[in-house]
C-alpha positions in Angstrom: 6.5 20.7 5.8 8.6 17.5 4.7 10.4 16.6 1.7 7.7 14.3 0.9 4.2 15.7 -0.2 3.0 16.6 3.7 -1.1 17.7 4.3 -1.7 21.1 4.9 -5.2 21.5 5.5 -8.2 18.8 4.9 -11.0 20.0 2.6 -13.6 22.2 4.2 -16.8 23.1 2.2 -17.2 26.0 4.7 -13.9 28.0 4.4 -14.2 31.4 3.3 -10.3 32.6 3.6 -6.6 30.9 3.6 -3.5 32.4 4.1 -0.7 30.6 4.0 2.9 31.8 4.3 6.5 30.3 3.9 8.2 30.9 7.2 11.8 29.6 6.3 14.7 29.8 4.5 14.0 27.3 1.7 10.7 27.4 -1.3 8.0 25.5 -0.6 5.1 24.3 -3.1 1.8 24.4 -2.8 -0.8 21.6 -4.4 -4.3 22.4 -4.7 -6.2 19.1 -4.0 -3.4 16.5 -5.0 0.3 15.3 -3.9 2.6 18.0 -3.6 5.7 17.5 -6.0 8.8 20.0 -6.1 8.6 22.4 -8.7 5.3 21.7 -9.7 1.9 24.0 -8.2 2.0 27.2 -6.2 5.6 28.6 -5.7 5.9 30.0 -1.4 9.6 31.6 -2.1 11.9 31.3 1.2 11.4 34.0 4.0 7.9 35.1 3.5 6.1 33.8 0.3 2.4 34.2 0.4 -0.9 32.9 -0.7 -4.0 34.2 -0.1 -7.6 33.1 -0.9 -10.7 34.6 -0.4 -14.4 33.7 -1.5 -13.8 35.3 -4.5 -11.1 32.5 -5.4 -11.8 30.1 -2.8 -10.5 26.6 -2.9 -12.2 24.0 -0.5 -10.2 21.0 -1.4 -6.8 19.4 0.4 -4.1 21.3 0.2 -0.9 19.8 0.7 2.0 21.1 0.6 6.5 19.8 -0.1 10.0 21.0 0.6 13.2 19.8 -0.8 14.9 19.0 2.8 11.8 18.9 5.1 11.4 20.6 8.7 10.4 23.5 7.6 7.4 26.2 8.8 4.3 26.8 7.0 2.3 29.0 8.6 -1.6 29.0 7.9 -4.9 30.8 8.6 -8.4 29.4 7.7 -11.5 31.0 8.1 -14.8 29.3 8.1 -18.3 30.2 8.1 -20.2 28.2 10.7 -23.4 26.9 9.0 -26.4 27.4 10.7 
């Protein structure tokens, strides 16, 4: 993730879980379907913050994602449904 607003994941109509998980030593936000700005969206706290979504509270948009001085992990799982 950068210290400018960095894409995560491109929208998928077909995902059906997301995890994502700050693996660093510094917070990371989260923006669901626009440009990631610090201290603004979904808080991943240094050295393990989560998110998780499931169909229940699925987003299928962009996610992107910022840091304050870049480099740093963000580890993510997607699941999709493969349509027929």
């Amino acid at each position: 993730i950068g210290s400018s607003s960095t894409s995560v994941l491109a929208a998928n109509p077909n995902r059906r879980f997301l995890f994502l998980v700050n693996d660093s030593d510094e917070n990371i936000y989260v923006s669901l379907g626009g440009i990631a700005v610090l201290n603004e969206g979904i808080l991943l706290t240094a050295g393990g913050g989560a998110l998780t979504l499931d169909i229940a509270a699925m987003w299928l948009g962009e996610i992107s994602a910022i840091c304050a001085s870049g480099s740093k992990n963000l580890t993510v799982s997607e699941g999709t449904l493969t349509p027929p």
